[in-house]
C-alpha positions in Angstrom: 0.0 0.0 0.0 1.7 3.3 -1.3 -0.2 5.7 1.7 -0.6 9.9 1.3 -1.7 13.2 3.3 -2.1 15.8 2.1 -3.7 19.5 2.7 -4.9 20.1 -0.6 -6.3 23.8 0.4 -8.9 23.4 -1.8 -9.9 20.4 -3.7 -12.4 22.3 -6.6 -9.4 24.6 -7.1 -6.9 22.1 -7.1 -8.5 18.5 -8.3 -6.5 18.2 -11.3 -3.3 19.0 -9.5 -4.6 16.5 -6.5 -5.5 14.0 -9.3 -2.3 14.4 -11.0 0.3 13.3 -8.1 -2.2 10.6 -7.0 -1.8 9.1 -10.8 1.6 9.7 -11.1 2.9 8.6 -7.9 0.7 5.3 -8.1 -0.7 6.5 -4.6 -3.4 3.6 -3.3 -4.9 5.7 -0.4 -4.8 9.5 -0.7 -6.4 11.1 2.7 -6.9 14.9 1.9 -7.4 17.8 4.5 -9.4 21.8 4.1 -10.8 20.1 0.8 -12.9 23.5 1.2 -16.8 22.2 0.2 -19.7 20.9 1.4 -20.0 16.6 1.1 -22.2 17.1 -2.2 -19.3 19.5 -4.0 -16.7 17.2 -3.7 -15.5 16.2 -7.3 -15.9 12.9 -7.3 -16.0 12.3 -11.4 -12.6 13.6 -11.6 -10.9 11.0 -9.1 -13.7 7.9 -10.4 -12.1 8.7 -13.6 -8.6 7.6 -12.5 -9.9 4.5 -10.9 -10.5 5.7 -7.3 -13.3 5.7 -4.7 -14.0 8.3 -2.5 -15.5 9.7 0.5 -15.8 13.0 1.5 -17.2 14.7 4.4 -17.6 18.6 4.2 -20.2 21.2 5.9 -19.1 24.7 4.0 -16.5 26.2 2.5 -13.9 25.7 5.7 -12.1 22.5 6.4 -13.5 19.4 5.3 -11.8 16.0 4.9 -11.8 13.4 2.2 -10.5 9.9 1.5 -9.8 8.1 -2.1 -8.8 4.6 -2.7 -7.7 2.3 -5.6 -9.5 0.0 -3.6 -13.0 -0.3 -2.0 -13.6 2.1 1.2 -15.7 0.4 4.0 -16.7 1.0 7.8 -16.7 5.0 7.1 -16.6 6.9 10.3 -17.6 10.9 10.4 -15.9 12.4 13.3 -15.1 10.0 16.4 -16.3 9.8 20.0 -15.3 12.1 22.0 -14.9 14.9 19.6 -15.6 18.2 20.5 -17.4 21.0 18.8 -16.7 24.5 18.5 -18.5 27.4 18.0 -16.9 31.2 18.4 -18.2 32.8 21.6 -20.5 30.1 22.5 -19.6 26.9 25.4 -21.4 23.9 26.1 -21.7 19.8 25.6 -23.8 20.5 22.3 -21.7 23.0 20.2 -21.7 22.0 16.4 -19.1 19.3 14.9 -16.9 20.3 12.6 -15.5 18.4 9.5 -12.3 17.4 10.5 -12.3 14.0 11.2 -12.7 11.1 8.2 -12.0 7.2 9.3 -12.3 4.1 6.9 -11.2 0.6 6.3 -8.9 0.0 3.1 -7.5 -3.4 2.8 -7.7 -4.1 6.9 -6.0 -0.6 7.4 -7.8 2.0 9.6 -7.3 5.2 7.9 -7.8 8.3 9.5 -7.9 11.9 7.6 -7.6 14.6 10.0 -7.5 18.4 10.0 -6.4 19.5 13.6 -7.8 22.8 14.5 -5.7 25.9 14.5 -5.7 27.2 17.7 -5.2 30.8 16.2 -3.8 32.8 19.5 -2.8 31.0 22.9 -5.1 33.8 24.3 -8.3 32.3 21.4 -11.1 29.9 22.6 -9.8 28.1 19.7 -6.4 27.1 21.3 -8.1 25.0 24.0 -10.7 23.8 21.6 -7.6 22.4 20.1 -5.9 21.1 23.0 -9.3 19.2 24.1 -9.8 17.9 20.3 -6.4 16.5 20.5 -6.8 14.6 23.7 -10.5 13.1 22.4 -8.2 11.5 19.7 -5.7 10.2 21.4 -8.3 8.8 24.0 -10.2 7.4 20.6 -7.2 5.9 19.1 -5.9 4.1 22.6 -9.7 3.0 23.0 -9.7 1.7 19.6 -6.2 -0.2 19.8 -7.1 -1.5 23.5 -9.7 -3.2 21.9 -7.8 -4.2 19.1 -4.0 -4.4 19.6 -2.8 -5.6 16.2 -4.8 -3.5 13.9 -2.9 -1.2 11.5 -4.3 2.2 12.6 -3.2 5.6 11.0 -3.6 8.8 11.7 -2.7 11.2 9.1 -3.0 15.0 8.2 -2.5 18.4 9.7 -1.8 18.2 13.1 -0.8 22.0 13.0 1.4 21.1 15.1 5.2 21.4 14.9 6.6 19.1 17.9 9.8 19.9 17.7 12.3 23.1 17.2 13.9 21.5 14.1 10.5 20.9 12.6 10.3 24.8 13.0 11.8 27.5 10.6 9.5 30.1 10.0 10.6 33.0 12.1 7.0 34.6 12.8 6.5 31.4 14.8 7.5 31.6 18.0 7.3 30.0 21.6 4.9 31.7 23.6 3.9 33.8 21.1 2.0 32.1 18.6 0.4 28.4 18.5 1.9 25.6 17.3 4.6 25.1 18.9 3.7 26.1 22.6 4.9 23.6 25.3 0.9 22.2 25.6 0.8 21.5 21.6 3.2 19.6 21.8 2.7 17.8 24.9 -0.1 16.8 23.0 1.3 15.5 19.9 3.6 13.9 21.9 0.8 12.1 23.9 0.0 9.9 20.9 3.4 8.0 21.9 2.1 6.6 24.8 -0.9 5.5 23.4 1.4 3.4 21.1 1.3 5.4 17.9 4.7 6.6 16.6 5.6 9.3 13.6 6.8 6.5 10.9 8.7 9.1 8.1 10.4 10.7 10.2 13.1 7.7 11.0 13.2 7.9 7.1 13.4 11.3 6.7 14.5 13.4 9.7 14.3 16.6 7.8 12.6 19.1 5.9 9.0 20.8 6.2 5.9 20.2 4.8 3.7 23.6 4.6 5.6 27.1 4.2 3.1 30.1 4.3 1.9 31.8 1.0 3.5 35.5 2.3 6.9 36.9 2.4 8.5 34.9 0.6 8.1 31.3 2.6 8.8 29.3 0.4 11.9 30.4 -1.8 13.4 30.9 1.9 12.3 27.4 2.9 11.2 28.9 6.3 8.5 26.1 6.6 7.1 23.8 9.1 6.2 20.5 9.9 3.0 19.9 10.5 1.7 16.8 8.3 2.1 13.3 9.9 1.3 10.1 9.6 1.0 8.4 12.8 0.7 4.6 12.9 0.2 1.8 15.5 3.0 -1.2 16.0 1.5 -3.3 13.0 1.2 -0.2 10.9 4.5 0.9 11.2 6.1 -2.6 10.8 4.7 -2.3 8.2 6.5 1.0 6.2 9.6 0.6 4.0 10.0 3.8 2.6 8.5 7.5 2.9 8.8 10.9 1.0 7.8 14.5 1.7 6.9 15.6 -2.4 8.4 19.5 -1.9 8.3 20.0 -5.6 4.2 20.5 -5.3 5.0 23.6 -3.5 6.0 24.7 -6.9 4.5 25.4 -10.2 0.9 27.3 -10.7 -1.4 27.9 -7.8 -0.1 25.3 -5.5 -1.5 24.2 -2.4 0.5 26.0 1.1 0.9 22.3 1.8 2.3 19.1 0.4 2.2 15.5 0.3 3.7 13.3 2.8 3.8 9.3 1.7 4.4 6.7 3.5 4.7 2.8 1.7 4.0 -0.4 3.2 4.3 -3.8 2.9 2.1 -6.3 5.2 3.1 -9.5 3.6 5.8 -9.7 6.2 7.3 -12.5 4.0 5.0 -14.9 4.2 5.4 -15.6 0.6 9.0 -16.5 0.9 8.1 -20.1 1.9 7.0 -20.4 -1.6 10.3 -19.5 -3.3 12.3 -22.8 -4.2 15.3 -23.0 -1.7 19.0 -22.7 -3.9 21.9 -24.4 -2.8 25.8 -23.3 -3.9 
């Protein structure tokens, strides 16, 4: 299974872009973040016309998470228990969910698009909105694996979240100043460890970021950050033999503040290999 996240920021202005990379890199599960439209907008023909199904799950023209796979998508789950809603200047147990959560089952893999909120100031509502989003997930995802210790679970997406300095270098972003990378953020990320779910590209890849802001020159500068992840339990990340962070779709027209993160597995775990005829010297 060749495995991708991305934040396509956008997917109606981007879908042949997004459609593109999927093709070209022979990706089998593509989990996409802020695809930016409601559930019914999503443009399905384009990604059924390169052989994929998909499912979407979107409520305006903010955030919204989709999933497309080579093969079929089953046990789809909006949102997850536990997941808290947010609404600016209002509090409560009923405030509305947002769409930032997408779960399905590809091939016995639990796959998980996700679009972690903001948190916009450490002084916003939003910021603890975040932090208490972030725990309901890790307490979902150590519920789910309690229950089911050898299932290959991932979590992948924008965490908005850069958990460590080196993962940091744009200089507008800056402990106890601005969110994402405040001690609690990344307490939080870091969380996920002990509920048995580890980062599986960065062993491969200890470097480089995966968004860089659209102003001052970002990009060209490579003051970026990184913020997309996949996250996998033990049998997922057995499982991965190779990852890449795709920088070049920074580039080129109109492309997305984000890019791809990959991840490729192998679940076989050679049990074919007692089928190969034994060769003597």
């Amino acid at each position: 299974m060749r495995l991708a996240t991305w934040n396509v920021n956008s997917v109606r202005a981007r879908v042949a872009r997004t459609v593109e990379f999927a093709v070209r890199e022979h990706i089998d599960v593509l989990a996409m973040q802020e695809i930016k439209c409601k559930t019914e907008q999503f443009p399905y023909a384009a990604f059924e016309e390169a052989g994929y199904h998909v499912v979407a799950h979107g409520l305006n023209q903010w955030n919204g998470v989709a999933i497309a796979s080579r093969e079929p998508i089953e046990d789809v789950q909006i949102g997850f228990p536990g997941m808290p809603g947010f609404e600016k200047g209002e509090e409560g147990p009923d405030l509305p969910k947002e769409a930032r959560a997408l779960g399905a089952t590809i091939d016995g893999v639990q796959v998980w698009s996700l679009y972690v909120p903001n948190g916009r100031g450490l002084d916003d509502p939003h910021y603890h909105y975040k932090l208490d989003w972030l725990e309901a997930l890790r307490r979902h995802a150590e519920d789910t694996l309690a229950a089911n210790p050898g299932l290959p679970l991932a979590l992948t997406g924008d965490f908005n979240i850069a958990p460590t300095d080196a993962d940091n270098g744009d200089p507008t972003v800056i402990e106890g100043v601005t969110t994402h990378v405040s001690p609690p953020e990344r307490a939080a990320f870091a969380a996920f460890e002990s509920t048995g779910l580890t980062d599986v590209v960065r062993p491969l890849i200890p470097t480089g970021y995966t968004y860089w802001d659209y102003k001052q020159l970002r990009f060209p500068r490579n003051e970026g950050l990184r913020i997309d992840f996949i996250l996998g339990s033990t049998a997922f990340a057995d499982a991965v033999q190779g990852a890449e962070i795709h920088r070049n779709e920074r580039k080129g027209e109109a492309p997305s503040d984000h890019v791809p993160v990959v991840a490729d597995l192998d679940f076989t775990d050679g049990e074919d290999d007692d089928d190969l005829p034994m060769i003597f010297g």
